[in-house]
N, C-alpha and C positions, 0 to 999 in steps of 0.2 A: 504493500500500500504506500511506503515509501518513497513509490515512481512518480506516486501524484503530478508529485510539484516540478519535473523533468516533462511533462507535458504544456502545449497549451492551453492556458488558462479556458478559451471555450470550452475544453475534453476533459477540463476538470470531473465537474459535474455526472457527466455518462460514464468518468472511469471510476469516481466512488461508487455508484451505484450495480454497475457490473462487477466491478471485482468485491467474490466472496472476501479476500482477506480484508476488505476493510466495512465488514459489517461489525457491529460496536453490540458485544452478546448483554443481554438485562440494561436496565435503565430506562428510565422515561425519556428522555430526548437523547434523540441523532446527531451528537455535536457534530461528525463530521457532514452528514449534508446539512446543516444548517450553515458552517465555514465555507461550503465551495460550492453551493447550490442555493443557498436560499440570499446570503450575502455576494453583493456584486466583485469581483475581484478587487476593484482599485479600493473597495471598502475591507478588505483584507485585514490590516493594522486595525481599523476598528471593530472586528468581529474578534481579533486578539484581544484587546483590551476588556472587549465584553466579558470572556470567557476567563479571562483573570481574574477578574474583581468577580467571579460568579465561583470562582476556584477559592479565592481568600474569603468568601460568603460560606463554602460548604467547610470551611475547616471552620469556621464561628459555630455550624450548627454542631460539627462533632463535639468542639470543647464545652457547648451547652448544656446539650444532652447527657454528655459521661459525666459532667461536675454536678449538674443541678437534679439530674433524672435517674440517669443509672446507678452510681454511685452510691447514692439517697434508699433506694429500693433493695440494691445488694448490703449493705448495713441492717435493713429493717428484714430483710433475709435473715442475715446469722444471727441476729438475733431470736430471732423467732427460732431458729432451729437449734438454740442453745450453744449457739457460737462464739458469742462473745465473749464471753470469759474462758474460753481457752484458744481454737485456732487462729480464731479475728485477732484477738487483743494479741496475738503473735507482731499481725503487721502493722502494730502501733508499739508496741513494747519492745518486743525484741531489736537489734540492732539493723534485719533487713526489716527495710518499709515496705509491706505491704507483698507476704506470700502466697499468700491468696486470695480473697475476697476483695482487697484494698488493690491489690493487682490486678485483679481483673477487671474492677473499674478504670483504674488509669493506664492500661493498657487496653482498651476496648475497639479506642479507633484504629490503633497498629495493628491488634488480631484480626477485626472485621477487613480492613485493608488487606492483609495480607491471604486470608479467604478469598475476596472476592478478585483478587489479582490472580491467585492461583486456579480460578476457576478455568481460566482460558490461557493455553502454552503462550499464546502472545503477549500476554501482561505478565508473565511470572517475574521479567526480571524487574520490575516495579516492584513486588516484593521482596526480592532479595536485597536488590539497590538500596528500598525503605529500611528494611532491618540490619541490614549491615549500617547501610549511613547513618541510621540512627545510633548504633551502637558504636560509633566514631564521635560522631556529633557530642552523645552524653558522656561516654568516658576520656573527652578530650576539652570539648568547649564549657561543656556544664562543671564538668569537675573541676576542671584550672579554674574555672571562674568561681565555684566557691573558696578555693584556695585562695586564691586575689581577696575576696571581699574580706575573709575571716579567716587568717592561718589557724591550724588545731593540730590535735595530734588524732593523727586516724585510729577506729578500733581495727586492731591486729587480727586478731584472730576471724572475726566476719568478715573481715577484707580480703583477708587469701582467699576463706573458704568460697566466695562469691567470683573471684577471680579466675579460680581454678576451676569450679562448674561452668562459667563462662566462656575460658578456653578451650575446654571440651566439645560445650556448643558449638563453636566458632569451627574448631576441627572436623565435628561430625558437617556440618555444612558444606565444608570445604571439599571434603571426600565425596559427597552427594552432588556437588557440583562436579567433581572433578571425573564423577562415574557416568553423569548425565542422567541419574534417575533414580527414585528414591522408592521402594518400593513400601509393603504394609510392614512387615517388619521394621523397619526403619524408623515411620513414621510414627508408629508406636512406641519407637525406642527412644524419641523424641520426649513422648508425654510421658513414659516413665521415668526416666532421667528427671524430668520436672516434679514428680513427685516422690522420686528419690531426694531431690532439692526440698524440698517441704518439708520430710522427714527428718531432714540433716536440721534443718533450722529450728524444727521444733525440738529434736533431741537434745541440742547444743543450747538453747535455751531451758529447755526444764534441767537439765545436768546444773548449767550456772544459777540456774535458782536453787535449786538445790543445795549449792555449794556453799551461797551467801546467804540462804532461809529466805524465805517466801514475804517477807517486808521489804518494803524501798531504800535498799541501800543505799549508800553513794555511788556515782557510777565510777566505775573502775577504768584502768588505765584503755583497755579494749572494749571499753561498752559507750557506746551513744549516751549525750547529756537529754535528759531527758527534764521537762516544764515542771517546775516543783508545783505549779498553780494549772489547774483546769483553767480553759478558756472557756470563759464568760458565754453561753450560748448569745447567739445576734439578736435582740431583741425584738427584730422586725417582721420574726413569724420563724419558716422551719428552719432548720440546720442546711439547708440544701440551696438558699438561693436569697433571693430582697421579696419573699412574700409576705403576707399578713401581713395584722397589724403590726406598728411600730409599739404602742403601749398599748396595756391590758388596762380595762376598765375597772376601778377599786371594787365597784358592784358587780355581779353578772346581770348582763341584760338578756331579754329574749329577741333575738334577730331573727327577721324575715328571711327567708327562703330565698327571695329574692338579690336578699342583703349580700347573702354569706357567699352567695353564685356571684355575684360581681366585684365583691372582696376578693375573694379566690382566686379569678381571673385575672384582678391587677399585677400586669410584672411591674408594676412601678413603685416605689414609697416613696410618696411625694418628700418626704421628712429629709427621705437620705441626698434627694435630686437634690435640695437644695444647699446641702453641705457639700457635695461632691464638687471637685474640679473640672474645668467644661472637658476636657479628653474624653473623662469618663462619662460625661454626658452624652454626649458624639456616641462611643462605644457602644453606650445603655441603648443608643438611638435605632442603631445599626442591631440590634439582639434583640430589641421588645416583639416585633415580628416573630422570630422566633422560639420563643418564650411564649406568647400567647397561641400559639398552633399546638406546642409542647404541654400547655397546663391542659388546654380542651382533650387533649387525648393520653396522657400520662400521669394515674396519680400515679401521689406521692405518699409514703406514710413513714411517720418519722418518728421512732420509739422515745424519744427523749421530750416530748411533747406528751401534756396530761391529755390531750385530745387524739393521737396519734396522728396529727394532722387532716380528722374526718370533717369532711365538707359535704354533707348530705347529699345537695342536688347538684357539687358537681361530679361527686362519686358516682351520684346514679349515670349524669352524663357520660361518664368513662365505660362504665359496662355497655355502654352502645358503640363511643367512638372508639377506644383500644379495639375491641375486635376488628371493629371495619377496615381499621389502618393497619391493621396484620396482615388481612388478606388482600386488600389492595396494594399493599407494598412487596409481599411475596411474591419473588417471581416476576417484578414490575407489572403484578394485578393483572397478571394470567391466570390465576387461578381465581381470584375474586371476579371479572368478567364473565368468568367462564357460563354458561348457561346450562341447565340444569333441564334434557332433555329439549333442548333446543328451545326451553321457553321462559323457566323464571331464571335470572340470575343469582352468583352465591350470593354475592352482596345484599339482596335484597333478602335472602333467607337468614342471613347472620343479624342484618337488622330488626327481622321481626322478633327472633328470638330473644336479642341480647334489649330489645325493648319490653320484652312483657317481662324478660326476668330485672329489670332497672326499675321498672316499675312496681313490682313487687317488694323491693330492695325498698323502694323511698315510703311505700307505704305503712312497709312494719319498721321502719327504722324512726329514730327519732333526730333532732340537729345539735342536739347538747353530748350525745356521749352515741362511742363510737361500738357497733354491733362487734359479737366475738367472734367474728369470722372477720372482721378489717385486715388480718395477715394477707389474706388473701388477695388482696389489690396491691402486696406488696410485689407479689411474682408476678401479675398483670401487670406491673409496671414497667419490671423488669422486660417481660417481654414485649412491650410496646418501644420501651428508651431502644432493645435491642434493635427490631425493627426498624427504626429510625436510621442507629449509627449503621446500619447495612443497606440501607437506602442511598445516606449521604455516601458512604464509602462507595459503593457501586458508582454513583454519578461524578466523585473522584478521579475514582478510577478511570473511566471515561473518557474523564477533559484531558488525562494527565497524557492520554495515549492518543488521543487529537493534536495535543499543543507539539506531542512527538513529530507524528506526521507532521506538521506543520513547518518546523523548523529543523524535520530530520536529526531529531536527538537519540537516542539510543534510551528503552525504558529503565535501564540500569541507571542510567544520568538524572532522569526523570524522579527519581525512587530514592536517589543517595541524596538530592539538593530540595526538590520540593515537597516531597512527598514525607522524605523523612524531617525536611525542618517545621514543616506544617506540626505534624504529630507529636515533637517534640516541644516545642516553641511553651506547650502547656507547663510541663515537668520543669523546665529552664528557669520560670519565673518561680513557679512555687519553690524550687529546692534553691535557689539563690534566693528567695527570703528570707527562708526557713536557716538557712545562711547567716542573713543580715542581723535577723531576731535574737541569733547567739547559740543555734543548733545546728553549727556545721556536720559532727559527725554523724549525725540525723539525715541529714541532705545527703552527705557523701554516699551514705550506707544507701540512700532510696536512687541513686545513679545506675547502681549494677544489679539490684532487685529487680528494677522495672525491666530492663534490658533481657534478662535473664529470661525471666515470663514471655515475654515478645519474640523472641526466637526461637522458644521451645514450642510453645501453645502455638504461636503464629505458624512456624514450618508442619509442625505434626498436626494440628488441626488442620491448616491449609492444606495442605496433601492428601491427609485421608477422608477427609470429606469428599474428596475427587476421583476418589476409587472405585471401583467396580467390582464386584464377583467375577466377570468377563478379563480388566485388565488393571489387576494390583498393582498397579506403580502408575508413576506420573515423569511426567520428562521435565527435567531441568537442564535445558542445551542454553550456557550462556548467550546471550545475544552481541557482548563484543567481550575485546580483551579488558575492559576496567572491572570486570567482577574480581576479576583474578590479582588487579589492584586494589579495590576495594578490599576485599577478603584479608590478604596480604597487608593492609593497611592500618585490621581492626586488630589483627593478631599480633600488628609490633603495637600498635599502643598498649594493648593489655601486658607483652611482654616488659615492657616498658615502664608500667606504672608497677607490676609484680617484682621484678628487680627495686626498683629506685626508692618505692615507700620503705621497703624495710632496711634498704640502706642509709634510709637517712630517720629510721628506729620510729617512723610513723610519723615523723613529726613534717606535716606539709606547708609549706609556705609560699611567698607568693612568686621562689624563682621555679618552682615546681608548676605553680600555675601560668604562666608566661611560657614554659616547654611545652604545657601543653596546648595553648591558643595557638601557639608557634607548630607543632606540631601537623595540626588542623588544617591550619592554613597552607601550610606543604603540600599536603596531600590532599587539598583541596585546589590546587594549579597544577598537580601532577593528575587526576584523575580528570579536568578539564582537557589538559592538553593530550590526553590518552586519547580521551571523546573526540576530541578536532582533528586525530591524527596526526598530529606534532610529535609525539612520541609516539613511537609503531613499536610493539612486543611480536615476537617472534612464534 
């Protein structure tokens, strides 16, 4: 599909559409005939820029949904399932952030990405590019950059241990690329590995609890500083976002139906708009759209709330809208079109259902306290937020593989720059706060957590959901020589930071952080110049 643009621009149009390679599998829009068939050529540069700021839009909707929706739901999960106080509270206490539950919110949009790339041989290297660049990106830019902001002394021991599963990872990869295909064994050996990792971290922390007795020590020379002080929940309604009110009434009052539906619905508090600096204004401006699409179809339920966050009538709303946005986003609403003996559609059978049982719901329910069965919109949520980030990921995916075609870049190039700085861009600001606030080895520790998860769950879910009974494996035939840069690029930094931390006895500062910006940057004009054929490999 590549040839496109070696044609005249008239033949554009008749040669996207004849040629199979450049049909664009799931998704709601045809980015590429829209680029070379619906825009006039000399309007080119502006069907680009559209699709840019439509590509910086769908990375706003992934960071919304996994922070304020997914995230939110997966908490009120292990909770409910009696999680909290041992595996969850792993990826807040222990030295990795977040080994499971907390991981797999903040890696939501790289796994779903990375599924939905591998669904088709021609986007794979957009996943590989993403997860390797990403895992450059964070154990180089993100790291040295907490180093700069705040020197500390790393913890030792969960630092190797996260190092050395990582270059594991890194190697199984490398062999999988370098075999050109990764079969069910494989892929599986992926997600055990990962939960070998879960294992290790949870053994390694109950042993040191054990060690030091089950009270809050001081943290030790290898453990993460950890907030002597709970944070304050946000006054302004759940733990998950700017909803509800900002202050509770001294009284309880009785609120209309009406009330609590339009309350609900606000992503705005007027209170915080007017404290906030206008950026963040701008910013709110740009997300309230999608924040109000996200409330009408995703609860929310939020255990640290004496209400769990129940809103009557817009919960009953959700029993109508989560279904219908499942199955009109499955499949890009193949299956929800589909018609049901050539005559009713699913959609319209899923809405009459999920209406008489909403309706049921609001009639024996009451608006002051929440039914014992509210868990249950916690997993609907889940799988509504999930739905979403594999919605926006697909349409991602997409633009990423248009903008290819376009400019003739390789989806490896695609995957290591935009795709992985998108995805990351989240993790960057939170762990360099988290940073700033006085919890570096907190940040440090949640750099090779996150990574870790994203390459395991990402390659072995990505793959083996693409299996067959008919043909167990998948092809991964690099698409140019910068994988094999890439690859080779993430295994010296790791080698790199695995030597140097403990030679200089854990203690990181900000010329440790300057090697690795430096570092970055290297290899961030050598995997360009690879792309442009300046440097040719053999």
């Amino acid at each position: 599909c590549w040839e496109v643009r070696e044609h005249n621009s008239s033949e554009w149009c008749p040669f996207i559409r004849s040629n199979p390679d450049c049909q664009l599998d799931g998704g709601f829009l045809n980015y590429l005939d829209g680029v070379f068939c619906v825009f006039p050529p000399r309007l080119l540069p502006l069907a680009v820029t559209l699709y840019a700021l439509w590509l910086l839009y769908l990375f706003i909707i992934l960071g919304v949904t996994a922070e304020k929706f997914f995230c939110p739901n997966l908490s009120a999960i292990s909770t409910n399932l009696k999680l909290s106080h041992n595996v969850a509270v792993f990826s807040l206490t222990s030295p990795l952030h977040g080994v499971t539950f907390l991981a797999f919110g903040n890696g939501a949009p790289d796994v779903f990405s990375a599924v939905v790339a591998f669904s088709d041989p021609r986007t794979a290297g957009l996943a590989i590019g993403a997860i390797f660049g990403a895992g450059v990106f964070v154990t180089t830019v993100v790291a040295g950059g907490i180093a700069l902001v705040k020197p500390f002394t790393a913890a030792s021991r969960p630092f190797l241990r996260d190092v050395i599963f990582y270059m594991v990872a890194v190697f199984l990869t490398f062999v999988v690329l370098y075999l050109g295909r990764i079969r069910l064994g494989e892929a599986l050996g992926y997600l055990g590995l990962y939960v070998f990792y879960v294992l290790t971290v949870v053994l390694c922390t109950w042993i040191h609890r054990r060690q030091r007795g089950d009270g809050l020590a001081p943290p030790g020379p290898w453990e993460p500083e950890m907030p002597t002080d709970v944070e304050e929940p946000d006054p302004s309604g759940t733990n998950s976002g700017d909803y509800g009110e900002e202050y509770r009434p001294l009284l309880p009052s009785q609120e209309t139906s009406l009330r609590i539906l339009t309350t609900a619905l606000s992503p705005l508090d007027y209170r915080k708009w007017r404290r906030k600096p206008w950026y963040w204004r701008l910013f709110k401006a740009f997300k309230v759209p999608v924040e109000l699409v996200l409330l009408l179809t995703v609860p929310v339920v939020d255990p640290d709330k004496d209400d769990l966050n129940w809103r009557r009538p817009l919960n009953c709303l959700h029993i109508v809208t989560s279904p219908l946005l499942c199955v009109l986003t499955l499949k890009s609403g193949t299956y929800g079109l589909y018609q049901i003996q050539g005559i009713f559609p699913v959609w319209g059978l899923v809405t009459l259902v999920a209406s008489a049982l909403a309706l049921i719901i609001f009639i024996t329910t009451s608006n002051e306290e929440p039914p014992k069965y509210h868990c249950v919109f916690a997993f609907l949520g889940f799988l509504a937020s999930a739905m979403w980030i594999n919605a926006a990921a697909t349409e991602l995916v997409n633009i990423l593989r248009t903008l290819g075609i376009i400019f003739q870049l390789s989806n490896t190039v695609l995957g290591l720059t935009l795709l992985a700085w998108g995805n990351s861009i989240g993790d960057t600001f939170s762990d360099l706060t988290m940073a700033r606030q006085g919890y570096p080895r907190m940040a440090f520790s949640a750099c090779f957590g996150g990574i870790i998860f994203n390459i395991l769950v990402g390659v072995g879910l990505g793959c083996l959901l693409q299996m067959t009974s008919s043909q167990p494996l998948v092809k991964l035939e690099p698409d140019s020589p910068l994988v094999w840069v890439l690859a080779g690029a993430l295994g010296l930094s790791l080698v790199f930071s695995f030597v140097t931390v403990p030679a200089q006895c854990f203690q990181l500062g900000r010329a440790y952080g300057v090697c690795l910006l430096s570092y970055y940057l290297l290899f961030l004009c050598v995997a360009l110049l690879t792309e442009f054929r300046v440097i040719h490999f053999s």
